[in-house]
N, C-alpha and C positions, 0 to 999 in steps of 0.2 A: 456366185461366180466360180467358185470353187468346184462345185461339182458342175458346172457346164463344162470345163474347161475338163476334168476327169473324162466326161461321157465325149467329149469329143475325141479328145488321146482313145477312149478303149474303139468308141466306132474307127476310129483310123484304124487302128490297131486291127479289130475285127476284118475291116474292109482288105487286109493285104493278108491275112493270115489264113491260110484255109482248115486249121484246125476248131476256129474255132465254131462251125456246126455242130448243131447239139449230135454229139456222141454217145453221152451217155444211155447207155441200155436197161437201167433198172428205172428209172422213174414211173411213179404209179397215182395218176392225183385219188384214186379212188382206195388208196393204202387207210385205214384206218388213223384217226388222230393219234399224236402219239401222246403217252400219259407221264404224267411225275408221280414219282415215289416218295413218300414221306421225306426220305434224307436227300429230297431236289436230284433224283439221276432220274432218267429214262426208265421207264417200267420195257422190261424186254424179257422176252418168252419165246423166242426163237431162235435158233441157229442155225447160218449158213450151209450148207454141204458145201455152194458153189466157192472155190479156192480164190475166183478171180473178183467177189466181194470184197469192197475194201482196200483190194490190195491194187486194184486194176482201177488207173483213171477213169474208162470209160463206165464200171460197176461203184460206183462210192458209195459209202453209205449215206444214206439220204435222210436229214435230222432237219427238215423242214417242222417248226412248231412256232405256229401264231404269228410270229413275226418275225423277223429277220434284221431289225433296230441292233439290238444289239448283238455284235457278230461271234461274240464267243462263247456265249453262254450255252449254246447248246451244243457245244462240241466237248466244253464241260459235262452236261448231263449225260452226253453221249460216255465217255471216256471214263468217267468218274466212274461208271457202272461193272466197268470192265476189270481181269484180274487177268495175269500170264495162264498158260496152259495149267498148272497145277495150284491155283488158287495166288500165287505170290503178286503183292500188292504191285502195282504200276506205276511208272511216271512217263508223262509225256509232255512233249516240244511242239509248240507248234515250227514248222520249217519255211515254210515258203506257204503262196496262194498262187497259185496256174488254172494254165487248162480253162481260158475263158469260153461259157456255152451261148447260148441263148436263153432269156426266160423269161416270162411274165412277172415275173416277183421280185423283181427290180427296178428299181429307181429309170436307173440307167439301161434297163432290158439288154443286160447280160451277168452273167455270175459266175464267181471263179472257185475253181474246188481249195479246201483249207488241205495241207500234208501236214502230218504229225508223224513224231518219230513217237514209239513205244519203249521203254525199257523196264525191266525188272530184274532181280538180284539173278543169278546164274546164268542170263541167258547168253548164246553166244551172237549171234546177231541182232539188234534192233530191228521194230516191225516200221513200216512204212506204211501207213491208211491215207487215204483220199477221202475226208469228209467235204459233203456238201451239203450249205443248211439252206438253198434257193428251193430245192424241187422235192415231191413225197416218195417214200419210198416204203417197201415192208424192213422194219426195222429187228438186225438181227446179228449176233453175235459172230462177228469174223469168225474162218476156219482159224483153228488153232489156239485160241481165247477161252476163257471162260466168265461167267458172272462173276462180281464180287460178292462175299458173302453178306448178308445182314450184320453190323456189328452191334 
């Protein structure tokens, strides 16, 4: 009952909203699986050029892996991998869930991007990403980030 009544509110919600057609520009279902690392993060080997990755509702990064049950985990794996511009360790917030799309790989056939705030010791502004774990994408290191080391 619970979730009828959910998928009814977001289709209302859909039906008056004109944002919420799929905008997102990066999804790729033919993007390669993505893999775990021995310490459970994301195996990632790429980085961004594009600035509007991540940081741009319509570019999230896209951490579609196996399933989508449980909804945090892999913003963990995503995030857990990550370090500030100069190696320094991270924390993040999850803030809010927006930005409903469209998609197949929902219950309820739509899906809404995760925001997370980033911090690390010096910096002066907090980052702002747009993770989405509904749809595939080529998985890759925000401008301005870097990997975390092996410890």
């Amino acid at each position: 009952m619970k979730k009828l009544i959910l998928g009814i509110t977001l289709l209302i919600g859909m039906a008056s909203c004109s944002s919420t057609q799929s905008v997102l520009k990066n999804t790729d279902d033919a993007a390669p699986n993505l893999k775990l690392s021995t310490n459970n993060t994301f195996v990632i080997t790429e980085f961004s050029t594009d600035k509007k990755y991540g940081y741009d509702k319509e570019y999230p990064i896209n951490i579609f892996y196996n399933s989508t049950k449980n909804e945090t985990i892999n913003q963990g794996r995503f995030l857990n991998a990550l370090a500030g511009p100069k190696g320094e360790k991270i924390t993040y917030t999850k803030l809010e869930s927006c930005c409903p799309f469209p998609t197949k790989r929902s219950e309820l056939g739509a899906g809404f991007l995760d925001v997370y705030k980033l911090e690390w010791q010096g910096q002066k502004n907090p980052v702002i990403l747009y993770l989405n774990i509904y749809e595939k994408g080529i998985l890759m290191v925000p401008v301005g980030l870097t990997l975390k080391q092996n410890e």
